[in-house]
C-alpha positions as CSV (number, residue, x, y, z in Angstrom):
1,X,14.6,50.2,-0.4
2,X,18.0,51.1,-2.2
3,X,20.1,51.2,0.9
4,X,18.3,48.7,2.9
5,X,18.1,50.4,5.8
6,X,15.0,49.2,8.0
7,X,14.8,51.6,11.2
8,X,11.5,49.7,12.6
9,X,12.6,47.0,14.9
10,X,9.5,44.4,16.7
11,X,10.6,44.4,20.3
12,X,8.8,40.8,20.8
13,X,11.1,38.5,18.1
14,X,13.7,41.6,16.7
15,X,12.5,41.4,13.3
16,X,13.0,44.3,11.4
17,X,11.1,46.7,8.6
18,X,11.4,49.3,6.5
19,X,8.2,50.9,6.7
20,X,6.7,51.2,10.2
21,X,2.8,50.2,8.3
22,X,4.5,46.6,7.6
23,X,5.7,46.6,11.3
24,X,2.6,47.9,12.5
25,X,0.7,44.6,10.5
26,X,3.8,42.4,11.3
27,X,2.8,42.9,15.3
28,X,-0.3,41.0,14.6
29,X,1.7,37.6,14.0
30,X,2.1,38.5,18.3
31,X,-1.1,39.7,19.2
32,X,-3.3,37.6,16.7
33,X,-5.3,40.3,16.2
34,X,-7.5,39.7,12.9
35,X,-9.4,43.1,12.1
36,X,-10.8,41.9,8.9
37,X,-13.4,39.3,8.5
38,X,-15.2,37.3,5.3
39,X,-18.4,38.4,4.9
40,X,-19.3,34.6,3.5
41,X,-17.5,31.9,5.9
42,X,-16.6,34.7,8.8
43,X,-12.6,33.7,8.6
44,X,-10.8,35.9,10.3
45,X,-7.4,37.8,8.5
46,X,-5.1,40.2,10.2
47,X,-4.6,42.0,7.0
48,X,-6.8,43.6,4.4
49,X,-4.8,41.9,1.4
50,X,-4.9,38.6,2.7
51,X,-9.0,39.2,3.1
52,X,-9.2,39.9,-0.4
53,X,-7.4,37.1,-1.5
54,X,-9.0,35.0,0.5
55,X,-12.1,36.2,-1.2
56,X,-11.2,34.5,-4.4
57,X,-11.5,31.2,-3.2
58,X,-15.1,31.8,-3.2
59,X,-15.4,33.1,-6.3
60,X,-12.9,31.1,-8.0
61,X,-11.4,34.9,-9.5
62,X,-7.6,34.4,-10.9
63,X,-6.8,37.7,-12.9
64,X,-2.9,37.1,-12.7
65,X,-2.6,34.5,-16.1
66,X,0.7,33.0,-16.9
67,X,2.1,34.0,-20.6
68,X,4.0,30.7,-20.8
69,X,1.7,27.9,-19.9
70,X,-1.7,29.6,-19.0
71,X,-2.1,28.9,-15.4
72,X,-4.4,31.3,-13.8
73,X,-3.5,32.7,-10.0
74,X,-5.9,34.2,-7.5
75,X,-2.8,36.4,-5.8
76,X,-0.4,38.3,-7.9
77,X,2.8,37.3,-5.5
78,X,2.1,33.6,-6.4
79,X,2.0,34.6,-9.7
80,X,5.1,35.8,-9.4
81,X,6.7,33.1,-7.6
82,X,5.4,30.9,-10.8
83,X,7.0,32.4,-13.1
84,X,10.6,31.3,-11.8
85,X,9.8,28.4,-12.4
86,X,10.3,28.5,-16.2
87,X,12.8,31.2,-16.1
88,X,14.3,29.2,-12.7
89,X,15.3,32.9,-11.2
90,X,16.7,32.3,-7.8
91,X,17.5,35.8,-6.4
92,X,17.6,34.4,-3.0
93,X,20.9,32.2,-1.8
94,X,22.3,31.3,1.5
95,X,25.7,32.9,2.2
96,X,26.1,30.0,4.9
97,X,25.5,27.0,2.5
98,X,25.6,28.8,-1.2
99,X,21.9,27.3,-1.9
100,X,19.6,29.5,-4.0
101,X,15.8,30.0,-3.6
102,X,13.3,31.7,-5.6
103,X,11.2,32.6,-3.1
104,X,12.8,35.0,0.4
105,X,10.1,33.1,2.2
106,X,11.9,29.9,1.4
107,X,15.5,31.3,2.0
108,X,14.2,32.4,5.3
109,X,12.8,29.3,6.3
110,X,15.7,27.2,5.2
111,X,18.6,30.1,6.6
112,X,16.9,28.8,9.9
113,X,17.8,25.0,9.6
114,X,21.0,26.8,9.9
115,X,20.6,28.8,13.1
116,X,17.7,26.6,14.3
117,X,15.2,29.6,15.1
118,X,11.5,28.5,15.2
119,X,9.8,31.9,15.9
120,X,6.1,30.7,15.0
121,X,4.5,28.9,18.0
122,X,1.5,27.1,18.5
123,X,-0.4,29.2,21.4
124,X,-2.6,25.6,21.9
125,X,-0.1,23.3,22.4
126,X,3.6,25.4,22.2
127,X,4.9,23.4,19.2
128,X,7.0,26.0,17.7
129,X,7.7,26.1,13.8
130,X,10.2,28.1,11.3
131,X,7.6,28.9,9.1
132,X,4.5,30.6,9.5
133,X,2.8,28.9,7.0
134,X,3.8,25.3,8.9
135,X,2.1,27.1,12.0
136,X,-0.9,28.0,9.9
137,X,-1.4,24.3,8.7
138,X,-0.6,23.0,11.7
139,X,-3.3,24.9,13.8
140,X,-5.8,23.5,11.9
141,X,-5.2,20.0,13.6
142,X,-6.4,21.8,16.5
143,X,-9.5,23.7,14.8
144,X,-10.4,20.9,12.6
145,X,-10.8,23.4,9.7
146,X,-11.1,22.8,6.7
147,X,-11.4,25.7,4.0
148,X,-11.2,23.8,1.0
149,X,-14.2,22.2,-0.4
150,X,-14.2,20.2,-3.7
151,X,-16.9,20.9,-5.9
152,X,-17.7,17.5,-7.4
153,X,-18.4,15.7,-4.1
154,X,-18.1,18.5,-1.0
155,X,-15.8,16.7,0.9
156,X,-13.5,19.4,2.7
157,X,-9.8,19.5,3.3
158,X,-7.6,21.3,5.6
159,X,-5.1,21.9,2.6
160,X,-5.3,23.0,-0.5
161,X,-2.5,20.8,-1.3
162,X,-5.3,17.6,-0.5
163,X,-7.8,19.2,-2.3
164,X,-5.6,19.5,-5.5
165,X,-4.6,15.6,-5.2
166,X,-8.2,14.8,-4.8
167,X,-9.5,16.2,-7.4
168,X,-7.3,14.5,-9.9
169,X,-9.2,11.7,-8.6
170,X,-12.3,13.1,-10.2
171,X,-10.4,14.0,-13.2
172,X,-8.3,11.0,-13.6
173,X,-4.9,13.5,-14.3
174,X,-1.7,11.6,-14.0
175,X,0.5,14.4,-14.0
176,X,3.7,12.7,-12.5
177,X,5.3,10.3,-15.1
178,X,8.3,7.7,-14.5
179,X,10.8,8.1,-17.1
180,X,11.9,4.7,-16.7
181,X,8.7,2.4,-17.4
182,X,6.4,5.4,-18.2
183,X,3.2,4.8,-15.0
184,X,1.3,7.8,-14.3
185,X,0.9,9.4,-10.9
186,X,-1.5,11.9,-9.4
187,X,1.2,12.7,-6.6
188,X,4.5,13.4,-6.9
189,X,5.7,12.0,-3.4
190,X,4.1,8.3,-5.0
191,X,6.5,8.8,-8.0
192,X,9.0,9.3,-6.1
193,X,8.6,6.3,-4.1
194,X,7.2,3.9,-7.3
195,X,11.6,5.1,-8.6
196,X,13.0,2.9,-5.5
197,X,11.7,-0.2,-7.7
198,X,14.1,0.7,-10.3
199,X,16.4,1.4,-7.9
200,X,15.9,-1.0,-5.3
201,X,16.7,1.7,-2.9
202,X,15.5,0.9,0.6
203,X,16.2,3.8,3.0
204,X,14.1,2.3,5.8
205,X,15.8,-0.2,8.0
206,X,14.5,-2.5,11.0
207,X,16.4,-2.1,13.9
208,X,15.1,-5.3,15.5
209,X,16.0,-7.6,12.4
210,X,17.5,-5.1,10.1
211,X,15.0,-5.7,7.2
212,X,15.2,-2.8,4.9
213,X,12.0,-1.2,3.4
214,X,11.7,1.6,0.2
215,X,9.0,3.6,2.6
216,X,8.6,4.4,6.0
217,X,4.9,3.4,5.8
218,X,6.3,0.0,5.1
219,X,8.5,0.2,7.8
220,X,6.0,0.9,10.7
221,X,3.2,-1.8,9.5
222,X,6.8,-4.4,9.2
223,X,7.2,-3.3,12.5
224,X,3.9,-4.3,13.9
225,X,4.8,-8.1,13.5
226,X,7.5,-8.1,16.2
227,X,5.2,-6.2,18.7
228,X,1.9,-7.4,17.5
229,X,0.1,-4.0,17.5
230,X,-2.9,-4.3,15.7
231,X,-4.3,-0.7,16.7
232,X,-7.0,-0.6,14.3
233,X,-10.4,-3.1,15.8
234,X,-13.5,-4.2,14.2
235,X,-16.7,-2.9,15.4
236,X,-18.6,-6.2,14.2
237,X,-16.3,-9.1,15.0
238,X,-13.5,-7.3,17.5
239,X,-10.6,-8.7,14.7
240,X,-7.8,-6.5,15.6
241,X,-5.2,-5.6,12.4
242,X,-2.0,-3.6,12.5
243,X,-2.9,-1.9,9.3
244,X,-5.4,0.8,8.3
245,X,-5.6,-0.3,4.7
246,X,-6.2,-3.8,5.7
247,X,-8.7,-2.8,8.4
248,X,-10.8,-1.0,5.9
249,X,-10.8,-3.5,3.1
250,X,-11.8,-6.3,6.1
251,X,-15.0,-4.0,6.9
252,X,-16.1,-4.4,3.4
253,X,-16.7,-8.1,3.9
254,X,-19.6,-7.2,6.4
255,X,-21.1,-4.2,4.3
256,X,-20.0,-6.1,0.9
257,X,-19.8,-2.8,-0.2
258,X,-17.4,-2.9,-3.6
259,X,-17.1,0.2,-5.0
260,X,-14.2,-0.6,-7.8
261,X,-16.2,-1.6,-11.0
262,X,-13.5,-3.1,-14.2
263,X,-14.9,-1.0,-17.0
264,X,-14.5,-4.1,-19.6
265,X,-16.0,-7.5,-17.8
266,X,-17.9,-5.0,-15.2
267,X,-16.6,-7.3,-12.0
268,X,-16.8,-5.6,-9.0
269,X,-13.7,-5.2,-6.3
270,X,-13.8,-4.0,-3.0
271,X,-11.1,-2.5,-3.3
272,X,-8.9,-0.1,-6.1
273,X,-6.2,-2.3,-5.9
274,X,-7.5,-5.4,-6.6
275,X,-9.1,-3.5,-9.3
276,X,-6.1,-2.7,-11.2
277,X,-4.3,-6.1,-11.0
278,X,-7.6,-7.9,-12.2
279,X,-7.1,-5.5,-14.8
280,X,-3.6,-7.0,-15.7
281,X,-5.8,-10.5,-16.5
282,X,-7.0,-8.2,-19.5
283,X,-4.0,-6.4,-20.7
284,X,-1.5,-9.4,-19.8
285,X,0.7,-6.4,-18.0
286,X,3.4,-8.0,-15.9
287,X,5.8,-5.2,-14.3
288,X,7.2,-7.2,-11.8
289,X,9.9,-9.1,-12.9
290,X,12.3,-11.6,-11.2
291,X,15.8,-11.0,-11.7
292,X,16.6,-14.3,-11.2
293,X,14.7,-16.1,-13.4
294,X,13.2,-13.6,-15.5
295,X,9.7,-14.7,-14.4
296,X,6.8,-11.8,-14.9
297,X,4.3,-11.1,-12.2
298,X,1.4,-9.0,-12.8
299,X,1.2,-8.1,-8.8
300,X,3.9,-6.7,-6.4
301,X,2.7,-9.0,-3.7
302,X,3.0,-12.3,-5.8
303,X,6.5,-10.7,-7.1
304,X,8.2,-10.5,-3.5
305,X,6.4,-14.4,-2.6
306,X,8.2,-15.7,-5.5
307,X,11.7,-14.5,-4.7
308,X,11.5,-16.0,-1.4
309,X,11.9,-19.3,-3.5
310,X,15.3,-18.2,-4.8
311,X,16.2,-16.7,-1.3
312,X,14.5,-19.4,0.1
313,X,13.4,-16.5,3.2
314,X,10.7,-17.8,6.0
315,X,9.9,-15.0,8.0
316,X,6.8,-16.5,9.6
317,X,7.2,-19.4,12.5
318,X,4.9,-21.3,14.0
319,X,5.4,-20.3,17.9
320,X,3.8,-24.1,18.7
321,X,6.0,-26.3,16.2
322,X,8.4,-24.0,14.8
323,X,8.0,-24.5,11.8
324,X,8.6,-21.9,9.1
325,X,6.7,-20.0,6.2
326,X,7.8,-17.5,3.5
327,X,3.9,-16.2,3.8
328,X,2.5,-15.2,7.0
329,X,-1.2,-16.8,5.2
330,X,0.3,-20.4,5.4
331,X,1.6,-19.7,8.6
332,X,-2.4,-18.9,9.5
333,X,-3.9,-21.5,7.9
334,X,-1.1,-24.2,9.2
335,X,-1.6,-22.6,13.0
336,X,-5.5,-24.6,12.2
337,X,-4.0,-28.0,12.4
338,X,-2.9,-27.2,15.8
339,X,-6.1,-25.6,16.9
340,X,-8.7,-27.5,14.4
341,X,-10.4,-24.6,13.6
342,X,-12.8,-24.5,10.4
343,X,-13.7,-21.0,10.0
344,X,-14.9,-21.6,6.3
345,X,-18.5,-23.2,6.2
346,X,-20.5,-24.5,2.8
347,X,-23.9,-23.3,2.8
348,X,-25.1,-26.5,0.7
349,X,-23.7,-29.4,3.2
350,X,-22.3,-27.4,6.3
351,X,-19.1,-29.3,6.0
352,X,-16.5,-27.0,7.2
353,X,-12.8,-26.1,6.3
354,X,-10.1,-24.5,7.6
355,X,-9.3,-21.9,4.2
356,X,-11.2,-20.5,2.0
357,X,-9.1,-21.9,-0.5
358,X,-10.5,-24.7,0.3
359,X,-13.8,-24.0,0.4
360,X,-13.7,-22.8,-3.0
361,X,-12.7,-25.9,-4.1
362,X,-14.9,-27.8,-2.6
363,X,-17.9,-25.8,-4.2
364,X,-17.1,-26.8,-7.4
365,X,-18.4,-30.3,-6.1
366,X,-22.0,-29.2,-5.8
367,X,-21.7,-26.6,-8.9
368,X,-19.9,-29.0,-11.3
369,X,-17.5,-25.9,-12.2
370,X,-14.3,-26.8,-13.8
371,X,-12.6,-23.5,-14.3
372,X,-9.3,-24.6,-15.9
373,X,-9.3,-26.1,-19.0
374,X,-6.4,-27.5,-20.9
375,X,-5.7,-26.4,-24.4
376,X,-4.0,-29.7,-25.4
377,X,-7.3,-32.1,-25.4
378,X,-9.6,-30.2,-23.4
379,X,-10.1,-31.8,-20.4
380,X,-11.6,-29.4,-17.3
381,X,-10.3,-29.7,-13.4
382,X,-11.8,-27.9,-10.5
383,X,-8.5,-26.5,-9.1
384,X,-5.7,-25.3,-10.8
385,X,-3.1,-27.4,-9.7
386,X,-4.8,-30.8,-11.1
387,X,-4.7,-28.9,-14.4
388,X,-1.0,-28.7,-13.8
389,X,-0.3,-32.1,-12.5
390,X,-2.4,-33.5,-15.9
391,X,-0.5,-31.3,-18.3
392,X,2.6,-33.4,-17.3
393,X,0.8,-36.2,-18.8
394,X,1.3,-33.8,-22.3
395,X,4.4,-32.5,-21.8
396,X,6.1,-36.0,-20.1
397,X,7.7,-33.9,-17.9
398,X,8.2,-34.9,-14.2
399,X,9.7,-32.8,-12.1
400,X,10.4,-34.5,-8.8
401,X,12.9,-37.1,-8.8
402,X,13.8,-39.5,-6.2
403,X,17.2,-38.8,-4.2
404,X,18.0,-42.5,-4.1
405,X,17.7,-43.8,-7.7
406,X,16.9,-40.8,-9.6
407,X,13.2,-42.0,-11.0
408,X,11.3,-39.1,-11.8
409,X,7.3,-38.5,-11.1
410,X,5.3,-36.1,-12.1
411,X,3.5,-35.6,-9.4
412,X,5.2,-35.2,-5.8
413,X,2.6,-37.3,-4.1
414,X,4.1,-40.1,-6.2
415,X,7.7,-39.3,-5.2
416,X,6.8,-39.1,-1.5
417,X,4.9,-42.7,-1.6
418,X,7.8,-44.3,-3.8
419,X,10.3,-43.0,-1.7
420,X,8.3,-45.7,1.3
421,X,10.5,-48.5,-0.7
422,X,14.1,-47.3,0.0
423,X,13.1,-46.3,3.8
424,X,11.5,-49.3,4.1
425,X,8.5,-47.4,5.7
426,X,5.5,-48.9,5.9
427,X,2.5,-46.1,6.8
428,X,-0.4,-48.1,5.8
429,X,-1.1,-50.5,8.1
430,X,-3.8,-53.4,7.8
431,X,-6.5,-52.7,10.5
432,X,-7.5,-56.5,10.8
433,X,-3.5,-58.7,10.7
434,X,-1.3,-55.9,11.3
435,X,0.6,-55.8,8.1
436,X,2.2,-53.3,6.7
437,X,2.9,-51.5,3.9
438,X,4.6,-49.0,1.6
439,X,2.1,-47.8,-0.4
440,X,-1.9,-47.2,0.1
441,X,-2.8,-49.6,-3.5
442,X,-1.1,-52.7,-1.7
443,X,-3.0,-52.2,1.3
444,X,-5.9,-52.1,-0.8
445,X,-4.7,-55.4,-2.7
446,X,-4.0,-57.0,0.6
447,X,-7.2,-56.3,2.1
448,X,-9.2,-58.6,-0.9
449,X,-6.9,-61.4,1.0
450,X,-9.0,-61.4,4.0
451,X,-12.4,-60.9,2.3
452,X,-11.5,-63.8,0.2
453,X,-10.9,-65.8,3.5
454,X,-14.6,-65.1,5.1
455,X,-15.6,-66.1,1.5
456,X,-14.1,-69.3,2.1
457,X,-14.9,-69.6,5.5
């Protein structure tokens, strides 16, 4: 131990030991022989220490207790590996790149990035591995074991790593905190990612149309829109969808399961993230926030749709007209005018539309609902842009001006049918002379012309 001298040699990978006992248990690694077996789930171990730790995941036993913050360990050499981390010993450093571990099982594994030895191998499908513990968890895709079983609901994991991030599900524990705007986080790997909004950092780039992306995840879905994968299929309606998130959250509109209840106006979601920005409609939170115009958003999705108007990006084309969108649902619900489809039906008067938006709005015609109200006189509209459009009437303020003469409308309908008079174009034509004319009123005017003749007549 003092000289270092290890005589015992494996003849299989060279490895060598000081004590021909730890050689003798080291051969096992080779042979996969496990001579020692649990007596409750029959896992096999090739060494009696690693049976008895084993053992204390069933009965939850920890006698190693840290003096510093508490934590209780099942295995004394974890133990000891915790405790580094407040004294932040690293005995172990790299003579090829100076960096220093706290754990020889790290410096190992890293000293062969250096050499590029992978000595573990995977005797099912020859994947080969640096680490034995990477062999370990990787074996397990092959078994489909899973040794770890949480206690509030049973499900099972293959890593104790998952069960410890589930479980803080159960708990609620944030643990991970952003030092910059202070959200929580149950994993560290989704703090780390929630920084590149800070930083805008965007290591992931397209290599089609160079977009860049703050996760890979991102990346591969982005990705999906030049090839049109949509790998994931509905059993019920065949609808194909390159995402796995968005594949799940469409099978809850046949089940109507919605799990996500908001614990102050008890609506229900179908999903956690429409939970928590419903929640922002409570709390007024707004974290996204334009750096343009200073405009707050409460979602991420609304955030990156409103910078398109300063960037004034339009990813999405119509392949028929070619005509462009900055959000691939327009694209969608423009592509109906081509094909006429009405997917959206009322169950009152069958009449059918091509959004739901739509829809909704139309609804409000058989329940009288007026959900936006304005706080000047009180008045109620069934969509939120006629609330808009009437506020103007309050605030005088009109928005679109004409490129010609500079009159301002409030309403763009108004500038689009008073822009007719410098064009001198005349859409509304009269059905029974021919006449035409600017504007849809002076059709109307014209028409009492004619009804005035049969009068006569």
């Amino acid at each position: 131990m003092h000289t270092g001298d290890k005589p015992f040699s494996c003849d299989v990978c060279g490895r060598k030991f000081s004590r021909k006992c730890n050689l003798n248990v080291h051969y096992r690694i080779h042979t996969n022989e496990k001579p020692y077996s649990c007596n409750i789930c029959n896992k096999d171990f090739s060494h009696k220490s690693q049976l008895t730790v084993h053992f204390r995941t069933h009965t939850n036993e920890k006698p190693y207790s840290c003096d510093v913050c508490n934590k209780g360990f099942s295995h004394k050499s974890t133990f000891n590996l915790h405790r580094r981390t407040h004294t932040n010993e690293k005995p172990y450093s790299c003579n090829a790149c100076g960096k220093g571990f706290s754990q020889i099982a790290s410096f190992e594994a890293h000293y062969r990035s250096h050499t590029g030895e992978n000595p573990f191998c995977c005797d099912v499908c020859g994947e080969k591995f640096s680490r034995k513990y990477s062999l370990d968890r990787h074996i397990r895709t092959h078994t489909k074991e899973k040794p770890y079983s949480c206690d509030v609901c049973h499900k099972d994991f293959s890593y104790k790593s998952g069960l410890i991030v589930h479980y803080r599900m159960h708990t609620g524990d944030k643990p991970f905190s952003c030092d910059v705007c202070g959200r929580k986080f149950s994993r560290k790997c989704n703090l780390n990612v929630h920084y590149r909004i800070h930083t805008n950092e965007k290591p992931y780039s397209c290599n089609i149309c160079n977009k860049d992306f703050s996760h890979k995840t991102h990346l591969n879905v982005h990705f999906r829109t030049h090839t049109n994968e949509k790998p994931y299929s509905c059993d019920v309606c065949n609808k194909g969808f390159s995402h796995k998130n968005t594949f799940n959250l469409h099978r809850r509109t046949h089940t109507n399961e919605k799990p996500y209840s908001c614990n102050i106006c008890h609506k229900d979601f179908s999903h956690k993230t429409h939970l928590n920005v419903h929640f922002r409609t409570h709390t007024n939170e707004k974290p996204y926030s334009c750096d343009v115009c200073n405009k707050g958003f409460s979602h991420k999705s609304t955030f990156n749709l409103h910078r398109r108007t300063h960037t004034n990006e339009k990813p999405y084309s119509c392949n028929i007209c070619h005509k462009d969108f900055s959000q691939r649902r327009t694209l969608n619900n423009h592509y109906r005018t081509h094909t006429n489809e009405k997917p959206y039906s009322c169950d009152e008067c069958d009449k059918h539309f091509s959004t739901k938006s739509y829809l909704n709005v139309h609804l409000r015609t058989h329940t009288k609902e007026y959900p936006y109200s304005c706080d000047v006189c009180g008045k109620g509209f069934s969509q939120r842009v006629r609330l808009t459009e009437h506020y103007r009437i309050h605030t005088k303020e009109k928005p679109f001006s004409c490129g010609v003469c500079g009159k301002g409308f409030s309403q763009r309908g108004n500038l689009t049918t008073h822009s007719h008079i410098h064009s001198e174009e005349k859409p509304f034509s009269c059905g029974i002379c021919g006449k035409g004319f600017s504007q849809r009123v002076n059709l109307t005017t014209h028409y009492h012309i004619h009804s005035r003749e049969k009068l006569i007549s």
